[in-house]
C-alpha positions in Angstrom: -22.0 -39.3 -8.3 -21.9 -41.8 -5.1 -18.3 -42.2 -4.6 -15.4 -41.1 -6.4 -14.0 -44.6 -6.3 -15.8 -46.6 -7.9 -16.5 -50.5 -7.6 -13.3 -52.2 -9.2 -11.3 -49.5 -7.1 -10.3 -47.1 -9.8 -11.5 -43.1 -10.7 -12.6 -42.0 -13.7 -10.0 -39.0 -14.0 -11.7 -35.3 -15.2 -13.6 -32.7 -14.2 -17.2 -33.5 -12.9 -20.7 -31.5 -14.0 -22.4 -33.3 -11.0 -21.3 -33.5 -7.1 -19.4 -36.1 -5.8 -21.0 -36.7 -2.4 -18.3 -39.0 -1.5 -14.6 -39.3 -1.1 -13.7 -43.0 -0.6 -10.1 -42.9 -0.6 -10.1 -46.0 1.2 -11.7 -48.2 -1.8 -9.0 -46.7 -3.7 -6.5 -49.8 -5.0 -3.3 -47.7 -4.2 -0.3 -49.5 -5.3 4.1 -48.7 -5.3 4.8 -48.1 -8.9 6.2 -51.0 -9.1 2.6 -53.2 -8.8 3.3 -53.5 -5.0 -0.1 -53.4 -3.1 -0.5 -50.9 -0.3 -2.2 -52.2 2.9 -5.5 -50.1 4.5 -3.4 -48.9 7.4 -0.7 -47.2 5.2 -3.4 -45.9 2.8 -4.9 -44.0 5.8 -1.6 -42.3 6.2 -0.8 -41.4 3.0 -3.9 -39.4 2.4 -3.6 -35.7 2.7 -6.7 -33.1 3.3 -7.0 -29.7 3.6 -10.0 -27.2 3.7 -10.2 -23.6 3.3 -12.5 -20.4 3.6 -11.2 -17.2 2.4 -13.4 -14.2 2.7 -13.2 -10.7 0.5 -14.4 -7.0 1.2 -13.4 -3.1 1.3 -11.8 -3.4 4.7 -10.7 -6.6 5.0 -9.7 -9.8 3.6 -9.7 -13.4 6.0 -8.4 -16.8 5.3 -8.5 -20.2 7.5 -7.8 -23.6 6.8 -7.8 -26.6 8.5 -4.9 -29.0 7.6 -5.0 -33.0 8.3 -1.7 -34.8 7.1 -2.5 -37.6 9.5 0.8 -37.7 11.3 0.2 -34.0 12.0 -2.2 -31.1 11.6 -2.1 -27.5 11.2 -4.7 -24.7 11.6 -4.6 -21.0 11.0 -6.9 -18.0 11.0 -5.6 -14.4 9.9 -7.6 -11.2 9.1 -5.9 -8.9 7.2 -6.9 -5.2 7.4 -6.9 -3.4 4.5 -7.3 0.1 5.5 -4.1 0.1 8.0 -2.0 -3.0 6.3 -2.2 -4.8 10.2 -2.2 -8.4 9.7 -3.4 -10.3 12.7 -3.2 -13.9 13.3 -3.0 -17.4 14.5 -1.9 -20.4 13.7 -1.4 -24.0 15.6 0.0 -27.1 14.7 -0.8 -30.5 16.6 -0.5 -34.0 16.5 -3.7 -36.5 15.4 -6.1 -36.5 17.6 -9.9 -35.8 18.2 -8.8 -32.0 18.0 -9.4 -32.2 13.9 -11.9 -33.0 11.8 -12.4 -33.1 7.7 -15.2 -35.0 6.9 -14.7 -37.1 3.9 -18.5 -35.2 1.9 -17.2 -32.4 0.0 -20.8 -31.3 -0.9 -22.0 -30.6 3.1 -18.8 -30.3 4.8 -17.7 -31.0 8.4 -14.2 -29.9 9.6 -12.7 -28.3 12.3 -9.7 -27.3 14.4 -9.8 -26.8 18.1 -6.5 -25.7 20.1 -6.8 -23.4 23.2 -5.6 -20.9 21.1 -7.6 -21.6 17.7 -10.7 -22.6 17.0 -11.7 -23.4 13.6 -15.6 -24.5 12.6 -16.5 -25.2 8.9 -19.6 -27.4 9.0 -22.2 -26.8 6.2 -22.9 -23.3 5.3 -21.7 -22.0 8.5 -18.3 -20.7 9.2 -17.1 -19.6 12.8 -12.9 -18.6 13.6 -11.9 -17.2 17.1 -8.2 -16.5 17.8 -5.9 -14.3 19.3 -8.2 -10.7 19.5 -9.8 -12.4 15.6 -13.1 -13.8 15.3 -15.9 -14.2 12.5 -19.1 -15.6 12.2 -20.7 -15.8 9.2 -23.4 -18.0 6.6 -23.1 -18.9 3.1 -25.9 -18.8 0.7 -25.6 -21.7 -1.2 -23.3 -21.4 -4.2 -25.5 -20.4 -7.7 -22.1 -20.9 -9.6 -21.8 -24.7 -10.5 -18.2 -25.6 -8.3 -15.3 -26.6 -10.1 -15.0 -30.3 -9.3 -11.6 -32.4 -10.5 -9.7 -35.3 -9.9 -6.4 -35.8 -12.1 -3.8 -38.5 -11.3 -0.8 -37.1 -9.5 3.0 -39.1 -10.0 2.2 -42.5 -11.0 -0.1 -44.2 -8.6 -1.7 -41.4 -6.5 -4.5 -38.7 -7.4 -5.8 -35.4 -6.3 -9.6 -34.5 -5.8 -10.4 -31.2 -5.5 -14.1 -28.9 -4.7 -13.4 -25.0 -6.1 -16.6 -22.8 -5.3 -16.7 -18.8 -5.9 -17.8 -16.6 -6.1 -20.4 -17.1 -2.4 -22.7 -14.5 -0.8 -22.0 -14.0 2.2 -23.3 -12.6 5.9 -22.3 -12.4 9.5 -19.6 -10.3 11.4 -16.2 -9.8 12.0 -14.2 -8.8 14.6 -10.8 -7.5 14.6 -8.9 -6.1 17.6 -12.0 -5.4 19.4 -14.0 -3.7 16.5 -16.6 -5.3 14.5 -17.4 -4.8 11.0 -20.8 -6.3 9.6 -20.1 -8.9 6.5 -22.8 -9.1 3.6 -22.8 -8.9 0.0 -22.3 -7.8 -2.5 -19.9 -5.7 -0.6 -18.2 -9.1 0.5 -17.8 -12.0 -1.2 -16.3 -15.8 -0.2 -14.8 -18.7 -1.6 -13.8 -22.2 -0.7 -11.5 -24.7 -1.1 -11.7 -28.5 -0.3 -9.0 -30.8 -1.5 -7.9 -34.3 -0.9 -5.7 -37.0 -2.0 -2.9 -39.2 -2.6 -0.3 -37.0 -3.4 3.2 -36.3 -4.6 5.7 -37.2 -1.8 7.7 -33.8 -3.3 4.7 -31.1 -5.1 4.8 -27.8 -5.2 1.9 -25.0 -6.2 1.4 -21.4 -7.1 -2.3 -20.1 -6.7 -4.3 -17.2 -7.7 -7.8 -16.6 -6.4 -10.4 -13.9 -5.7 -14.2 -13.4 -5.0 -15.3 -9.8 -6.0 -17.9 -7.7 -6.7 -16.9 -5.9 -10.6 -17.7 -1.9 -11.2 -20.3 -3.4 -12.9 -22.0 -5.1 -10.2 -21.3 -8.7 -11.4 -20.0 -11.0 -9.4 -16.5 -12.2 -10.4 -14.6 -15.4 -8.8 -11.2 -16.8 -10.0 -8.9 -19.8 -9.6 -5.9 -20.4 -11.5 -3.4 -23.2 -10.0 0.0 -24.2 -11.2 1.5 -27.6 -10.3 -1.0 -29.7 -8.7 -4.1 -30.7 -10.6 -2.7 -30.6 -14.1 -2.3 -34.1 -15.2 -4.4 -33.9 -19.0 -6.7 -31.4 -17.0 -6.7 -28.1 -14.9 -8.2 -26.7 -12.0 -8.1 -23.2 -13.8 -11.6 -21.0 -14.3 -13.4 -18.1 -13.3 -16.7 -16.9 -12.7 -18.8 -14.2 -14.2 -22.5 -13.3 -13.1 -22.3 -17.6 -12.1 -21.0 -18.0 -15.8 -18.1 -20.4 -15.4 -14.8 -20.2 -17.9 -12.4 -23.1 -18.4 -9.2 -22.0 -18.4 -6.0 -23.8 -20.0 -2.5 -24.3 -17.9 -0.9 -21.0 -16.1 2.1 -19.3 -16.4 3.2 -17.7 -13.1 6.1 -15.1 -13.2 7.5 -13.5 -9.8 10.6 -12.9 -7.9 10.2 -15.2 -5.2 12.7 -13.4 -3.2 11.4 -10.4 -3.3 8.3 -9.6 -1.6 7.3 -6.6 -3.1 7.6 -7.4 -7.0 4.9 -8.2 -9.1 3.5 -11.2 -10.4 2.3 -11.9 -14.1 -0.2 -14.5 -14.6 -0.9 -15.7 -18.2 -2.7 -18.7 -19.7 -1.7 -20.8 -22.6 -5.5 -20.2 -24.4 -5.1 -16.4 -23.5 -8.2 -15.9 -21.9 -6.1 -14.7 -18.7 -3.7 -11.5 -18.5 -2.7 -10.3 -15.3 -0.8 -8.4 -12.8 -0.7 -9.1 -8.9 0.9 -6.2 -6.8 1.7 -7.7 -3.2 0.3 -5.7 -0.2 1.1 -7.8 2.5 2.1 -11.4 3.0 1.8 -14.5 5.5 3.9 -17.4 5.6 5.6 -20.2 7.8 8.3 -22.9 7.2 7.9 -26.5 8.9 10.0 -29.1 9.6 8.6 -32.2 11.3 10.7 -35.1 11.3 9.8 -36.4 7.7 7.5 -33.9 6.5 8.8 -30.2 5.3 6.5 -27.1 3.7 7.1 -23.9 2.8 4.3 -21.3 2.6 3.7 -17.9 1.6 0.8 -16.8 0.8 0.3 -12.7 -0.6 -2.8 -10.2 -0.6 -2.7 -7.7 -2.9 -4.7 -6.7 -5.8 -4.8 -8.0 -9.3 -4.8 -5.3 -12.8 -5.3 -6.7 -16.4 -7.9 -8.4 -18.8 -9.7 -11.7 -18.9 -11.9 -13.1 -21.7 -14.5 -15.4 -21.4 -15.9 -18.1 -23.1 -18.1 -16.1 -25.5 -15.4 -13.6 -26.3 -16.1 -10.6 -23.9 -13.2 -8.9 -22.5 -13.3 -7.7 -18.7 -10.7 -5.4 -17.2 -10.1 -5.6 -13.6 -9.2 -2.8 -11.8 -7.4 -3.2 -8.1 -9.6 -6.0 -7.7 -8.4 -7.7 -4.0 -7.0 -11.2 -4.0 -4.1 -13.5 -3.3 -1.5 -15.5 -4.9 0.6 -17.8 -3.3 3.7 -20.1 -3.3 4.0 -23.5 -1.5 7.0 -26.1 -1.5 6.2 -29.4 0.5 6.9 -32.7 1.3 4.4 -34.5 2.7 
């Protein structure tokens, strides 16, 4: 697929087999619920991006994203070490400028944050962080799992695209407080996440998501989501040995208020059963003049049983992850 919006300035809402090379927002005939058009200028502000790389292995766990609201951007890179619980990061936000990129292809993508503090590269199969005593460089082999691809409406005029790969291979290095640690598979694994759209001034998600090498020695991705994309569809699957399983609407159970409780994830179809024990946790609240979010975001390890599409069971055992819960109005 060309374009996700097509010629008469509409999308044909569901979940795509083939890429969509481009996201066209601007073609998009956005209205006001109430039939009102939406000028090209306002359209360019009302669209919201975001891009991230998380990375998964035996001694630590990494996640950046780059943010572009239009009126403001946000960039953070953490490494979190597993073996001592340090969590080390950094994090910038800055107004529009030539300091952020997210390039509207979600199949070869270009985006970037630079700061003096933060730099962010994730262009094509390479991925490159530096921050405060942080830094990793590493490839991706191309994915072999077909992505999850989806675009469902979200409120009444606006919509939500959306590029889930995992499990990836992985190669490169890492290095955290002056010591480096080599990166390959299968001993580490990566996913990523490209998303863009129109969306709800007021949303809210909660998000589950590994990439992991099973006792078996199959590789295993996951992404369950709960309150974005789940207008008549769902961003929910996993990945088995490049196997993909649809997954119905998520249930997400936790104690927001305390940090160290456990979550239980189920899905309506009952392919998913699980427990999340919190390790450690990153967050941040914003308040910019007319935008608001607040983020926390948990690593930890997930316990339980999912079944896939032929009927095979697979337990997980401490197998590393996060989950996380996000308010925000954009």
């Amino acid at each position: 697929m060309k374009n996700l919006v097509n010629p008469e300035g509409t999308i044909d809402f569901g979940i795509y087999k083939e890429p969509v090379e481009t996201i066209n927002y601007k073609e998009y005939r956005l209205e006001t619920p109430m039939g009102l058009g939406i000028p090209g200028f306002a359209k360019r502000f009302k669209f919201n991006q975001f891009h991230f790389f998380g990375l998964i292995g035996p001694d630590v766990m990494v996640g950046m994203a780059v943010v572009d609201l239009k009126y403001l951007t946000n960039g953070f890179f953490y490494i979190y070490d597993r073996k001592t619980g340090d969590l080390f990061e950094t994090k910038k936000l800055a107004p529009p400028g030539k300091n952020i990129n997210i390039s509207l292809l979600p199949e070869k993508p270009d985006s970037y944050f630079k700061s003096r503090s933060l730099t962010i590269e994730l262009e094509g199969n390479r991925i490159f962080a530096k921050g405060k005593k942080i830094s990793l460089e590493v490839e991706i082999k191309p994915p072999v799992a077909e992505p999850l691809r989806i675009c469902t409406r979200a409120g009444y005029r606006g919509w939500v695209f959306t590029r889930k790969a995992s499990p990836l291979e992985v190669s490169g290095e890492v290095n955290l407080n002056g010591r480096k640690i080599e990166i390959s598979s299968p001993s580490y694994l990566g996913l990523t996440d490209w998303t863009g759209g129109y969306m709800r001034r007021y949303t809210f998600w909660n998000w589950a998501s590994t990439a992991h090498t099973l006792e078996d020695g199959r590789r295993f991705g996951m992404n369950l989501s709960c309150g974005v994309n789940e207008t008549s569809f769902t961003e929910n699957a996993f990945w088995v040995d490049h196997q993909m399983t649809k997954i119905d609407s998520v249930k997400f159970v936790f104690d927001i208020k305390d940090s160290d409780s456990k979550w239980h994830i189920t899905s309506n179809d009952g392919k998913i059963d699980l427990v999340f024990s919190p390790e450690s946790q990153r967050g941040e609240k914003v308040y910019a003049i007319a935008i608001a979010s607040r983020f926390i975001q948990f690593m930890g390890t997930f316990d339980g049983k999912i079944t896939t599409d032929s009927g095979e069971i697979i337990m997980l055992n401490q197998c590393p992850g996060w989950t996380e819960d996000h308010y925000a109005k954009w």
